[in-house]
C-alpha positions in Angstrom: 0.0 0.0 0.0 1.1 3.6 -0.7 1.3 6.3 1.8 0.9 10.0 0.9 2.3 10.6 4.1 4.5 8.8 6.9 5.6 10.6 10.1 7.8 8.6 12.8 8.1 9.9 16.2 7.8 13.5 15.4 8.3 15.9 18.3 8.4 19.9 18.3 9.0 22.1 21.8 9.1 25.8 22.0 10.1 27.7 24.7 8.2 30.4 26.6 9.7 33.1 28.8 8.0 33.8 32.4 8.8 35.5 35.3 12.4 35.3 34.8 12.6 31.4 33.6 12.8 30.3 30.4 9.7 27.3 30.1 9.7 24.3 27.6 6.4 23.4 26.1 6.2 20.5 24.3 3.4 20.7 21.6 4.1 17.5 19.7 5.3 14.5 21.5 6.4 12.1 19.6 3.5 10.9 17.1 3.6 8.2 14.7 0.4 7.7 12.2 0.5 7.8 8.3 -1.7 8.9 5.5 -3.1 6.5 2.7 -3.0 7.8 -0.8 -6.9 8.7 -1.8 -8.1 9.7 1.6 -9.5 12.2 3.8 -7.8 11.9 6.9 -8.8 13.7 10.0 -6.8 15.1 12.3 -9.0 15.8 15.7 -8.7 17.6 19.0 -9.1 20.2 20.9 -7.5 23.8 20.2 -4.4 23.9 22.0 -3.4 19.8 21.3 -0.8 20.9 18.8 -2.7 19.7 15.3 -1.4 22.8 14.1 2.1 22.6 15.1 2.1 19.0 13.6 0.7 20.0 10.2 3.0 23.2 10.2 5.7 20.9 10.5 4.5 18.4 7.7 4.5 21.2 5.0 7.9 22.8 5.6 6.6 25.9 7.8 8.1 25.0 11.0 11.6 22.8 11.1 11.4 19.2 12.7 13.4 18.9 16.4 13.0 15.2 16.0 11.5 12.4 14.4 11.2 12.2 10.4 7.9 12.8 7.9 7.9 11.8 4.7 5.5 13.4 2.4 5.2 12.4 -1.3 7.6 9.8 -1.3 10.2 12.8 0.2 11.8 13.4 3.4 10.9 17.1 4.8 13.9 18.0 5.8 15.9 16.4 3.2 13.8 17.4 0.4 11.8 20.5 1.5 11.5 21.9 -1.9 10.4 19.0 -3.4 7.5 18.0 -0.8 6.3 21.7 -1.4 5.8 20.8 -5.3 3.8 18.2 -3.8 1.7 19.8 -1.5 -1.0 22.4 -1.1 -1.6 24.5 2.2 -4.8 26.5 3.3 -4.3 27.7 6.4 -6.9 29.1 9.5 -6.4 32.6 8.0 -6.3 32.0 4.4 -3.7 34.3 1.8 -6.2 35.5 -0.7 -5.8 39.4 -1.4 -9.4 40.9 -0.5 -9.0 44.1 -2.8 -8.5 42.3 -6.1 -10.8 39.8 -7.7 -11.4 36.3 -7.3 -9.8 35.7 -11.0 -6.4 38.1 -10.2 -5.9 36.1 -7.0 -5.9 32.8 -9.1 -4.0 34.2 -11.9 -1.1 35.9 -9.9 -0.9 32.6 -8.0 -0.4 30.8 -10.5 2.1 32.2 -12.3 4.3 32.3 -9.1 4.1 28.5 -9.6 5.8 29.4 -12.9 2.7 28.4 -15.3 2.3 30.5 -18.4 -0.3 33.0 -18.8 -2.4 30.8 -20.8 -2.0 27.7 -19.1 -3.4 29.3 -15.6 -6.2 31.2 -17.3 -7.1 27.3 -18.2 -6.9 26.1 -14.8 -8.8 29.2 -13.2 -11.9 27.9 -15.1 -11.3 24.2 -14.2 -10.9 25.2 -10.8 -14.2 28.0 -11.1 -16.1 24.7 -12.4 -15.1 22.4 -9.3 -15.7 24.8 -6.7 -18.6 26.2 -8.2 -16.8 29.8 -7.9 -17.4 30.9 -12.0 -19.7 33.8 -10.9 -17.8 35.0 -8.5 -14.4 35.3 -10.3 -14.4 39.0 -11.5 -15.7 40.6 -8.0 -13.9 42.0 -5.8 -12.7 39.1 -2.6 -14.0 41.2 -0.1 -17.4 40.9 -1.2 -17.2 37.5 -1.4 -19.1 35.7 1.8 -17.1 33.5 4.5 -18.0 30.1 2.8 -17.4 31.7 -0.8 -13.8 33.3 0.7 -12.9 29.2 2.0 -13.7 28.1 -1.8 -11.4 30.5 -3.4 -8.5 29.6 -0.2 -8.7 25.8 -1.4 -8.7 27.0 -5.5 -5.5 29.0 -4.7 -3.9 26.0 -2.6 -4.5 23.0 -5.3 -4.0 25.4 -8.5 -0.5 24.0 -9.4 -2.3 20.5 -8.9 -0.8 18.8 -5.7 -0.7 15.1 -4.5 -1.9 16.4 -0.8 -3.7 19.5 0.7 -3.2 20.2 4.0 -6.2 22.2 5.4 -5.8 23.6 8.8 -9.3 23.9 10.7 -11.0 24.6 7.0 -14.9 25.6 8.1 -14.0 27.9 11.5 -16.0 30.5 11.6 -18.7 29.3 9.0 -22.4 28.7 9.6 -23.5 25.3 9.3 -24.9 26.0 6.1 -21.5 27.2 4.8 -19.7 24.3 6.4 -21.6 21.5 4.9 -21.8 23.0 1.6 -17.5 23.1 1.7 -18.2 19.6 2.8 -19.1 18.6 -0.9 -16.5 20.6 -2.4 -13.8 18.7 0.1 -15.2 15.5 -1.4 -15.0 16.3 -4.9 -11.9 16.9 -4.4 -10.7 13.8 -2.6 -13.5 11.9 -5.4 -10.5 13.6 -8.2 -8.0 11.9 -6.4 -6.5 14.1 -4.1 -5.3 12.9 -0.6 -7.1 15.2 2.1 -5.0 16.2 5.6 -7.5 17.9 7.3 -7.1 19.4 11.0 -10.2 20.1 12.9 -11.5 20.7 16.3 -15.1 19.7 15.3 -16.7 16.5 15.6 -18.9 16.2 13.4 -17.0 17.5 10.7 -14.1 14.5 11.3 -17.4 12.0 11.6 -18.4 13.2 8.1 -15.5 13.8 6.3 -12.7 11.6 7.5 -11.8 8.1 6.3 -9.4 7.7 8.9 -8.6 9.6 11.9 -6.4 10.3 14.9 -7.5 12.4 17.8 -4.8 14.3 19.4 -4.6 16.0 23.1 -1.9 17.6 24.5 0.7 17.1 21.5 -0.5 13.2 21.6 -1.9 10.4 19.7 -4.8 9.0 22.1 -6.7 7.4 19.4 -6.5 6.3 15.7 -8.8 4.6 13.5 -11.9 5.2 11.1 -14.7 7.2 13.0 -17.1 3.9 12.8 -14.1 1.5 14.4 -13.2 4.8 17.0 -17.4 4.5 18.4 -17.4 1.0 18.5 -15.0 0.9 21.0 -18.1 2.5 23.2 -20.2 -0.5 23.5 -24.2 0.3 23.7 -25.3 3.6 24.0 -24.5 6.8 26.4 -27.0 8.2 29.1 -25.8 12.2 29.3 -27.6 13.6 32.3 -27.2 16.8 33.9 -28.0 17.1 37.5 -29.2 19.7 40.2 -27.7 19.6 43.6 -24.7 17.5 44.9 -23.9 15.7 41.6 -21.2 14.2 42.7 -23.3 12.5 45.3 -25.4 11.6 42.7 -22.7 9.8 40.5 -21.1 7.7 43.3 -25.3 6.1 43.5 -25.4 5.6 39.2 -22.1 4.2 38.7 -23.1 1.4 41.5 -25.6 -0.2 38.6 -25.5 -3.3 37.8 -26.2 -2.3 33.9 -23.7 0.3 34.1 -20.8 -0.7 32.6 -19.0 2.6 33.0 -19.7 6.1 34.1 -18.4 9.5 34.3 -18.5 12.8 35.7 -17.6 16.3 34.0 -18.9 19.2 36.0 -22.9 18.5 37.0 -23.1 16.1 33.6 -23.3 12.8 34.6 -22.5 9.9 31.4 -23.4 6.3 32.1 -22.5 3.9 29.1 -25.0 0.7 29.0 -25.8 -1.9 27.1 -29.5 -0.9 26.5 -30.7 2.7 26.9 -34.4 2.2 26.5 -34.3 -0.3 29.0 -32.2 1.8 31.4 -33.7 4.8 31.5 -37.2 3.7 33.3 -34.5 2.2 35.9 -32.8 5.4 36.3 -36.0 7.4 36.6 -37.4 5.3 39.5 -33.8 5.8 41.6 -33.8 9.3 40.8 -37.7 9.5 42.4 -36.4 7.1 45.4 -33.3 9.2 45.9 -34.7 12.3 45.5 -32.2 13.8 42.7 -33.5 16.4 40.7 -32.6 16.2 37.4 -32.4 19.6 34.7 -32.0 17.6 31.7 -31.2 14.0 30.0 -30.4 12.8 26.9 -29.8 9.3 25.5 -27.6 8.5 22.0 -25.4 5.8 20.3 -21.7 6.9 21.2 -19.8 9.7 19.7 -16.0 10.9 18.7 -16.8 12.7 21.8 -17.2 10.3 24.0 -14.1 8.2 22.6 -12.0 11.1 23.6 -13.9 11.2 26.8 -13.0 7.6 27.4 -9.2 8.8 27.0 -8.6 11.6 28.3 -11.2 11.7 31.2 -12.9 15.3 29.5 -15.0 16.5 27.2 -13.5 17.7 23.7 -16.6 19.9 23.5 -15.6 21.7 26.4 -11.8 21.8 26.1 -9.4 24.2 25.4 -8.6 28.2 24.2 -7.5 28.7 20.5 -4.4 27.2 19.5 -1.3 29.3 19.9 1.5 26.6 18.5 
């Protein structure tokens, strides 16, 4: 089988200066994973776990302190120029120049890749036809609306046609409207071929999109697999409840059931994982009455990305983290 990409024990530190000492912050420790040719794979995990850094790393932006990556068939610090040929970057803030036009941005773009004027003027169209951006080529970018802005970022990162696009938290900042319709254009894309790195902190976009995924917290691998293989390892379904009162007292009573197999506690939200929720709720309900806890609300689902990183790390991705600064 061919990889588009194979990383070995990559690790990246920075340091941080603070009240007079010099701090070491290690944002990627050591992962290992690697990319099938083809694919969309997700890379997921709260702002702040160094998916950034990683992916930075991958496409020549930041240098390697150890470990290797081999993108393309090239080693990234052996062959930087090379793997760029390769590759295609859109990053969280994009590059495209808001007071010219859709079309100029294209153009100029590609002819820094060294295409001739005619050849680029071919691919502008191609590209306008993919991305379903042909009416908006001659206005000005800064008319253009946040989903229309991300379709014109991922023309001007695959216009010199690359193997692999990185794409760094893609939808952020889009409605859900927005997001899924960039959804389809992502899959036409990997549909033409094109392997797919994405980076994203939400869940439902790695459920959707990704054929393969690892979830990342605190600069490290804590799960890997397809998002169908990743649930599984949650057997039944998930109980969410959150409480009123002493919910602590309230867990230590749940996680006592005999058709609990596992429970946990974030905040005043209780998650019990059973075998059968329909079953277990009317159970639950006539404790809560006996016991006298008041409930605010409850919810009952199959399991989640979220709960698998739950599972791991002992917290919420939903609730983790500030923006990512490495």
């Amino acid at each position: 089988m061919k990889y588009a990409v194979e990383v070995q024990d990559l690790k990246k530190s920075f340091s941080q200066q603070g009240k007079g000492k010099i701090k070491i912050i290690e944002a990627v420790c050591g992962v290992t994973f690697s990319v099938k040719q083809g694919e969309i794979f997700g890379f997921l995990g709260p702002n702040g776990a160094g998916k950034t850094t990683c992916q930075r790393m991958l496409t020549t932006l930041l240098p390697i302190d150890s470990g290797s990556a081999v993108i393309a068939g090239f080693d990234v610090e052996k062959n930087a120029h090379e793997v760029r040929k390769h590759i295609g970057y859109v990053s969280q803030l994009g590059g495209a120049d808001l007071s010219a036009t859709g079309r100029e941005n294209l153009i100029l773009t590609g002819r820094l890749y060294g295409f001739k004027r005619e050849d680029v003027e071919e691919k502008v169209n191609k590209l306008a036809n993919l991305l379903d951006l042909t009416e908006l080529l001659d206005r000005f970018v800064r008319t253009y609306s946040g989903g229309q802005k991300r379709r014109l970022e991922i023309a001007l990162g695959i216009i010199h046609d690359p193997d692999i696009l990185f794409m760094d938290e893609p939808t952020t900042g889009l409605d859900p409207q927005n997001r899924a319709n960039l959804w389809v254009q992502i899959r036409k894309l990997r549909e033409n071929g094109m392997t797919i790195f994405l980076t994203t902190h939400y869940l439902e976009e790695a459920d959707e999109l990704a054929d393969r995924l690892v979830i990342m917290d605190h600069g490290k691998i804590v799960a890997e697999g397809t998002p169908l293989a990743l649930k599984r390892q949650i057997s039944g379904d998930v109980i969410q409840m959150k409480l009123k009162g002493d919910g602590a007292a309230a867990h230590g009573i749940f996680e006592k059931l005999d058709f609990v197999n596992e429970s946990r506690m974030d905040d005043q939200t209780v998650c019990l994982y059973v075998n059968d929720g329909a079953k277990a709720l009317p159970l639950i309900f006539d404790l809560m009455k006996e016991q006298n806890i008041e409930l605010d609300t409850i919810s009952l689902s199959e399991p989640t990305l979220d709960d698998v990183f739950l599972k791991q790390t002992g917290r919420s991705l939903r609730d983790t983290g500030k923006e990512e600064s490495q």
